[in-house]
BAPADO-735566 format. One line per 10 residues: number of its first residue (from 1); for each residue y, z, x of N, C-alpha, C, O, CB. Coordinates in nm, 3 decimals, padded with zeros to 5 digits. Atoms other than C-alpha are relative to their C-alpha. Glycine has a CB too. Layout:
<nodes>
NUM> Y/Z/X/Y/Z/X/Y/Z/X/Y/Z/X/Y/Z/X ~ ...
</nodes>
This chain:
<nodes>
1> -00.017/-00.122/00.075/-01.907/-05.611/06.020/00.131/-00.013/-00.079/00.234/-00.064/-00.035/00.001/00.125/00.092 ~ -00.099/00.055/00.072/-01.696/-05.617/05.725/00.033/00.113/-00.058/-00.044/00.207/-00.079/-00.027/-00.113/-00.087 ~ 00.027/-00.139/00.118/-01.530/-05.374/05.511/00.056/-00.019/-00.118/00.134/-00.110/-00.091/00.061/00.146/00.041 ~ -00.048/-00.029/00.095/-01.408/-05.336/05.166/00.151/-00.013/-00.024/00.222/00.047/00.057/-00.044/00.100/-00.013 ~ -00.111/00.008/00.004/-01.092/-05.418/05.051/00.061/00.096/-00.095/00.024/00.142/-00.203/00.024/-00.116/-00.016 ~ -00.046/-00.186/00.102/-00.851/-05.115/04.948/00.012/-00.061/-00.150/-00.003/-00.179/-00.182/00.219/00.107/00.053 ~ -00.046/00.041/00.152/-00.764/-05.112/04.567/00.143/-00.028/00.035/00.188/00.026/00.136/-00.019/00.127/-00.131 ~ -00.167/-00.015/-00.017/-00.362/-05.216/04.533/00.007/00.079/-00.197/-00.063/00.077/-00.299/00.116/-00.227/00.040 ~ -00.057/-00.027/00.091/-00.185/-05.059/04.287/00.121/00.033/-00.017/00.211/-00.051/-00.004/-00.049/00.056/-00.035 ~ -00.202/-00.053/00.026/00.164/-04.841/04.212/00.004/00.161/-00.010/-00.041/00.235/-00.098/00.091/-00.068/-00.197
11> 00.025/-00.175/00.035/00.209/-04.478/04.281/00.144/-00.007/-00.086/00.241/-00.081/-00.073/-00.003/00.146/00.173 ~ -00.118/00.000/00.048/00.428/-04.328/04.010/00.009/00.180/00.019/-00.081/00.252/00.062/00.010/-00.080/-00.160 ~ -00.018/-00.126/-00.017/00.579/-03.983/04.006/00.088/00.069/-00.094/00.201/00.023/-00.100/00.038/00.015/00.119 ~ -00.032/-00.056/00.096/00.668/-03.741/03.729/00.058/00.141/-00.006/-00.028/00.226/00.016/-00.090/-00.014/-00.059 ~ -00.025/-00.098/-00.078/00.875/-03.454/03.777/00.050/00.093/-00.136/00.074/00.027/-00.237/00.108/-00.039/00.133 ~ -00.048/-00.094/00.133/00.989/-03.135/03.500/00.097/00.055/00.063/00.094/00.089/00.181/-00.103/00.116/-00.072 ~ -00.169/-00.105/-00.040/01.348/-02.963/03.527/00.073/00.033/-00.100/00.102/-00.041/-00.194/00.126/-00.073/00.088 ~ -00.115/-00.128/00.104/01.562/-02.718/03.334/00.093/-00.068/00.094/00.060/-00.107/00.206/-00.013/00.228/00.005 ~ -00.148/00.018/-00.027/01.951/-02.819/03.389/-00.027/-00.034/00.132/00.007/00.056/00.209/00.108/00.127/-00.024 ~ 00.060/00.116/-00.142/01.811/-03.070/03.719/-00.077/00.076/00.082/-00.132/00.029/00.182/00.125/-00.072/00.116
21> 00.057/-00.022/-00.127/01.661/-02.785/03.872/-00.170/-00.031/00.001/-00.234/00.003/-00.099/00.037/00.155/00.041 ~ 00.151/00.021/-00.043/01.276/-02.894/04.019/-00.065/00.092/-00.090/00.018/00.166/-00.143/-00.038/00.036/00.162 ~ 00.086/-00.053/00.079/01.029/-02.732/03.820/-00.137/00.049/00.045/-00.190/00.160/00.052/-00.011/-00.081/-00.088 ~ 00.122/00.070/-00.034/00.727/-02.901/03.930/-00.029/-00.151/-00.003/00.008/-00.209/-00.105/-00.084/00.050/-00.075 ~ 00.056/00.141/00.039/00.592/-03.254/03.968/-00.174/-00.022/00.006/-00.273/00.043/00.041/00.071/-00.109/00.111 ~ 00.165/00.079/-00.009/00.281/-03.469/03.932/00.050/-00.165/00.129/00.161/-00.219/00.129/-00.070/-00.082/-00.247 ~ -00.015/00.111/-00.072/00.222/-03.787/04.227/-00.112/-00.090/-00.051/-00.194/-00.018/-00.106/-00.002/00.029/00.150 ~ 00.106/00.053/00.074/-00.027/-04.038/04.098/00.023/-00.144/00.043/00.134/-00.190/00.071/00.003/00.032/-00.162 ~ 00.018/00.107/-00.052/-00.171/-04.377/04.198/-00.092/-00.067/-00.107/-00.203/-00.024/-00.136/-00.049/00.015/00.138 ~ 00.036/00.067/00.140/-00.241/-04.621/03.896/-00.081/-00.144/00.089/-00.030/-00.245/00.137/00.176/-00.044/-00.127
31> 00.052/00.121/-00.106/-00.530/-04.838/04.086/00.000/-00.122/-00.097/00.038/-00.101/-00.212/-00.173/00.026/00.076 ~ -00.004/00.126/00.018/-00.569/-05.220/04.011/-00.165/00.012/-00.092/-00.199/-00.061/-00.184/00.023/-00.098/00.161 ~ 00.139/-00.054/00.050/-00.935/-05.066/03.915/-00.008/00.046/-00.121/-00.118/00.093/-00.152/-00.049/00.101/00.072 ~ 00.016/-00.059/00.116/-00.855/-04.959/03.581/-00.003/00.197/00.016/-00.050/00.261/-00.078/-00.146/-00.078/-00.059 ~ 00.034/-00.152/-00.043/-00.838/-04.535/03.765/00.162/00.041/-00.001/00.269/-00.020/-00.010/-00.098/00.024/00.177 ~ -00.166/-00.054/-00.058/-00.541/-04.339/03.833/-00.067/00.133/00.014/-00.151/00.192/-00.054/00.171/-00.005/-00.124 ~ 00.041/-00.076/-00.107/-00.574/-04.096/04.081/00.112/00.115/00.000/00.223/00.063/00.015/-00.012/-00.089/00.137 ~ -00.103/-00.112/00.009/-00.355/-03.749/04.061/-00.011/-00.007/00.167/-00.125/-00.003/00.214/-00.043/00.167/-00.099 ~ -00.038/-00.008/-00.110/-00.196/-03.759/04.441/00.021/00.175/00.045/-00.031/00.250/00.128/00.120/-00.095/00.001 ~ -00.076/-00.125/-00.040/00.004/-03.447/04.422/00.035/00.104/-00.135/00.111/00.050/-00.216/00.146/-00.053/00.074
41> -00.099/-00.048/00.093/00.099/-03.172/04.161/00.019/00.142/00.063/-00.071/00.218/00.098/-00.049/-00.004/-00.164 ~ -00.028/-00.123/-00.008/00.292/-02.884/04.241/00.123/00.027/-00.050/00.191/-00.063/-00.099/-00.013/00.041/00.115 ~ -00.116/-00.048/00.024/00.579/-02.659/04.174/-00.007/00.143/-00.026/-00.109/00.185/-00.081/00.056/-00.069/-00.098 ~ 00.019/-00.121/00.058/00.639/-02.318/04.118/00.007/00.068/-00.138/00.017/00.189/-00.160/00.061/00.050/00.053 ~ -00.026/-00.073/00.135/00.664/-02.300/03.736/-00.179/-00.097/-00.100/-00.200/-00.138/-00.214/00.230/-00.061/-00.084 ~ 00.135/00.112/00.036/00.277/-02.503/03.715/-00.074/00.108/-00.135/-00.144/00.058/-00.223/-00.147/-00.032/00.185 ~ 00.005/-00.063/00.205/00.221/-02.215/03.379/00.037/-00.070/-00.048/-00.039/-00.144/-00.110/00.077/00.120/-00.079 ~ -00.107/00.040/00.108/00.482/-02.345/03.221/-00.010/-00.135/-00.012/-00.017/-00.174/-00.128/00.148/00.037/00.031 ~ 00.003/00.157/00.019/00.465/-02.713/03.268/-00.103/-00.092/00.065/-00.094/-00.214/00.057/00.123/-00.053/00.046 ~ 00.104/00.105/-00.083/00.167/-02.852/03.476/-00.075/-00.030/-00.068/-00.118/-00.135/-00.020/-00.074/00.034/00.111
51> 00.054/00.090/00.128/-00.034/-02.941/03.155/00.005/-00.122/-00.094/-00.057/-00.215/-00.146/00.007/00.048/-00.062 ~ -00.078/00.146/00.019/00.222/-03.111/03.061/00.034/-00.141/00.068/00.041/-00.249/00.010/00.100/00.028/-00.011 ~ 00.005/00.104/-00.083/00.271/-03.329/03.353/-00.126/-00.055/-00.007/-00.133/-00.177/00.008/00.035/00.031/00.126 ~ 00.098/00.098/-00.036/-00.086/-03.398/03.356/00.008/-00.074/-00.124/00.018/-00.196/-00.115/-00.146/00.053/00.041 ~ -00.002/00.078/00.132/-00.078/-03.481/02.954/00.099/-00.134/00.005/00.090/-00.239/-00.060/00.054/00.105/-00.120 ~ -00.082/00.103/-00.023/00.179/-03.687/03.060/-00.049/-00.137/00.045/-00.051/-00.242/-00.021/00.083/00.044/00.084 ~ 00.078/00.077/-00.100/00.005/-03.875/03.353/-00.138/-00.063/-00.116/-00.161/-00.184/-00.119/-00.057/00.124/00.153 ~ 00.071/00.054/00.094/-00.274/-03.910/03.069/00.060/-00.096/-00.090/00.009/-00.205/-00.119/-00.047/00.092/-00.063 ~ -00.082/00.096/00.141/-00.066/-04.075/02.813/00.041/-00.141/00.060/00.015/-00.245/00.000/00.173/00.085/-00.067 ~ -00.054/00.089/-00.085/00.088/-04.303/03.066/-00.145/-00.114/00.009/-00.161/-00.232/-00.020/00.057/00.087/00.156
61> 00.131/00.061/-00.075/-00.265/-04.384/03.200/-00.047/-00.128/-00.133/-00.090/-00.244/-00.123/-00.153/00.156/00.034 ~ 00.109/00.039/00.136/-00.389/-04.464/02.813/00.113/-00.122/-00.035/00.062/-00.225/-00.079/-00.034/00.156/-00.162 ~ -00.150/00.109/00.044/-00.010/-04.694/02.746/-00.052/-00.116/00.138/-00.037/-00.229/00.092/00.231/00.109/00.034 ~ 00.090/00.133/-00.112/-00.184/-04.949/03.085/-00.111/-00.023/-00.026/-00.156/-00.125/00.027/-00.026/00.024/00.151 ~ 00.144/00.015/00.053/-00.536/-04.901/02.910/-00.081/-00.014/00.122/-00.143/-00.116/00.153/-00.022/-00.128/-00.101 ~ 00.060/-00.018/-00.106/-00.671/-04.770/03.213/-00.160/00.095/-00.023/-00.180/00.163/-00.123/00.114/00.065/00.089 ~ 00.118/-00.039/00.076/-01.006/-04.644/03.179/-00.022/00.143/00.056/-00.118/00.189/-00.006/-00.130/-00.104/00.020 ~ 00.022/-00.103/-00.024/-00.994/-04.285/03.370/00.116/00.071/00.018/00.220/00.014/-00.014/-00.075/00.001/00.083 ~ -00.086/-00.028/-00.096/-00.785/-04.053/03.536/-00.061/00.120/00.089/-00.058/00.234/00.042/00.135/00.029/-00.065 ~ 00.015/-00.128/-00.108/-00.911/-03.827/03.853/00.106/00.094/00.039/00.223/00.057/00.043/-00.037/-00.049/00.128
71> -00.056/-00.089/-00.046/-00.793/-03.497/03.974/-00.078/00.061/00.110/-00.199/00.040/00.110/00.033/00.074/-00.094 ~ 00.142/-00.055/-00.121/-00.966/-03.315/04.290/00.117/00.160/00.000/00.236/00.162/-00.031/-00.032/-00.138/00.239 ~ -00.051/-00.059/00.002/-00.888/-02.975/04.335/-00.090/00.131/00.032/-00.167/00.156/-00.061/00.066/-00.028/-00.089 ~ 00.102/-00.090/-00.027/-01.090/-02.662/04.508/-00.039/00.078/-00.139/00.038/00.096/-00.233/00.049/00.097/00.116 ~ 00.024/-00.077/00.063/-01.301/-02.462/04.315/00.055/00.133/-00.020/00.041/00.202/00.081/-00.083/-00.005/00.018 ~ -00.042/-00.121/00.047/-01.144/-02.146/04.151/00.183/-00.004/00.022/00.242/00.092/-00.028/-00.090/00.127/00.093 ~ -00.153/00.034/-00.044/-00.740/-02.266/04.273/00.053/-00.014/-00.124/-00.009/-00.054/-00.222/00.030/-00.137/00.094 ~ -00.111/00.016/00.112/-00.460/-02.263/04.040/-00.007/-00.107/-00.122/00.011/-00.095/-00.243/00.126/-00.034/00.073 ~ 00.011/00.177/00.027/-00.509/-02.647/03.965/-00.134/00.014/-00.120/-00.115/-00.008/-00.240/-00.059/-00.122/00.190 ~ 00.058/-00.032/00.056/-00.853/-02.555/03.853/00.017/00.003/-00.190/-00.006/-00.083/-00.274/-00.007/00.085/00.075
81> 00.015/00.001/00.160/-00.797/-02.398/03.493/00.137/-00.098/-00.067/00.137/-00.144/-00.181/00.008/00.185/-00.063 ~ -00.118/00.171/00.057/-00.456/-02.680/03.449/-00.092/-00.141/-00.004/-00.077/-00.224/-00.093/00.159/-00.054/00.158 ~ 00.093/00.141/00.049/-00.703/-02.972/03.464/-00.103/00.071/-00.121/-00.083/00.002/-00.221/-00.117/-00.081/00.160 ~ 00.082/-00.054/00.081/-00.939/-02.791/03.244/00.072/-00.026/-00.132/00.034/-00.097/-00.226/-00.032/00.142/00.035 ~ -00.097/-00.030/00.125/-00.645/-02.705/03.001/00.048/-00.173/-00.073/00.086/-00.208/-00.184/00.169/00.105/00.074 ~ -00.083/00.142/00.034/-00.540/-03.087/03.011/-00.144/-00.094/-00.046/-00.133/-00.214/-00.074/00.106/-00.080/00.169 ~ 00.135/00.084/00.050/-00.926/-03.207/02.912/-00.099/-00.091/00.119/-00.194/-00.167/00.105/00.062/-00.121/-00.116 ~ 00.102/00.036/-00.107/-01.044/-03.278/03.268/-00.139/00.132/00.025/-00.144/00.255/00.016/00.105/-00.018/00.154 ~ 00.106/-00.058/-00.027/-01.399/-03.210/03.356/-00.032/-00.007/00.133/00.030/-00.083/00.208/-00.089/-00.042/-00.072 ~ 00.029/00.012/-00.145/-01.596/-03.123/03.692/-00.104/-00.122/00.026/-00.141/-00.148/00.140/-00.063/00.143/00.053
</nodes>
């Protein structure tokens, strides 16, 4: 019995701040697979800038010529209409 070997890749992490303070970030895992995988995004100002982090995480993705990028995120949650806003679909 055999199994699958993980993907390797490089998590990177992207963070927004007014005068250093935290904002919000994005966590993200840029697989060996041509994917990149949204890990983590939070913060308490995710109006104001979590579009941006993902546009970010997009741009990044498209500068390695990676061919996707996933987000997971319950139905109807905050996260929800910010991937929407950033051109992710369900």
């Amino acid at each position: 019995m055999g199994c699958a070997p993980a993907e390797s890749g490089e998590y990177r992490m992207l963070s927004a701040r007014i005068a250093g303070e935290l904002l919000a970030f994005v966590i993200f895992f840029m697989q060996s697979d041509g994917i990149a995988s949204i890990v983590d995004l939070f913060g308490d100002c995710m109006a104001d800038v979590g579009t941006a982090l993902l546009d970010a995480v997009i741009e990044m993705s498209r500068g390695q010529n990676l061919q996707a990028v996933h987000g997971f995120c319950s139905e109807g949650s905050e996260l929800d209409h910010l991937f929407q806003s950033a051109g992710f679909r369900p």
